[in-house]
C-alpha positions in Angstrom: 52.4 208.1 297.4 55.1 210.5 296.0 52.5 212.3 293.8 53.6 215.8 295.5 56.8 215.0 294.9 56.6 214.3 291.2 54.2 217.5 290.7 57.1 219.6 292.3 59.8 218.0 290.3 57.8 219.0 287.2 57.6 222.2 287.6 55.4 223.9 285.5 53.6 221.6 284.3 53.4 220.3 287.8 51.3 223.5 288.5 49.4 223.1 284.9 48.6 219.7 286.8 47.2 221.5 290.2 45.3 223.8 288.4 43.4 221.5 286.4 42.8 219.4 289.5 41.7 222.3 291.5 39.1 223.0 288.5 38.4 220.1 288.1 37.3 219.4 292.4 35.6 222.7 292.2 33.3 221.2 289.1 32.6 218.0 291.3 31.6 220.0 293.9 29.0 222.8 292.4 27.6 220.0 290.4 27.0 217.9 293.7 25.9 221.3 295.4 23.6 222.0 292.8 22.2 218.1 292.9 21.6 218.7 296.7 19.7 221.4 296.3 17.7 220.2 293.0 16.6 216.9 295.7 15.7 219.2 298.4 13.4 221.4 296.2 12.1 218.3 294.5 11.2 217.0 298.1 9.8 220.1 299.2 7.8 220.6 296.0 6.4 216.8 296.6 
């Protein structure tokens, strides 16, 4: 895989690239944070 390679051959869009994949992992993760704890109340609730 030589995707670091073509992101640093790019230059700035290469980092317009990171930083929309670094927003977009940080989404994925609060939204599956935020599932987790929605489940564990829902359990606990039940």
């Amino acid at each position: 895989m030589t995707f670091a390679s073509e992101l640093a051959s790019t230059g700035a869009n290469g980092q317009i690239a990171l930083i929309i994949g670094g927003i977009a992992v940080a989404v994925l993760l609060v939204g599956g944070i935020v599932l987790f704890v929605a489940r564990r109340r829902r359990s606990n609730n039940g």
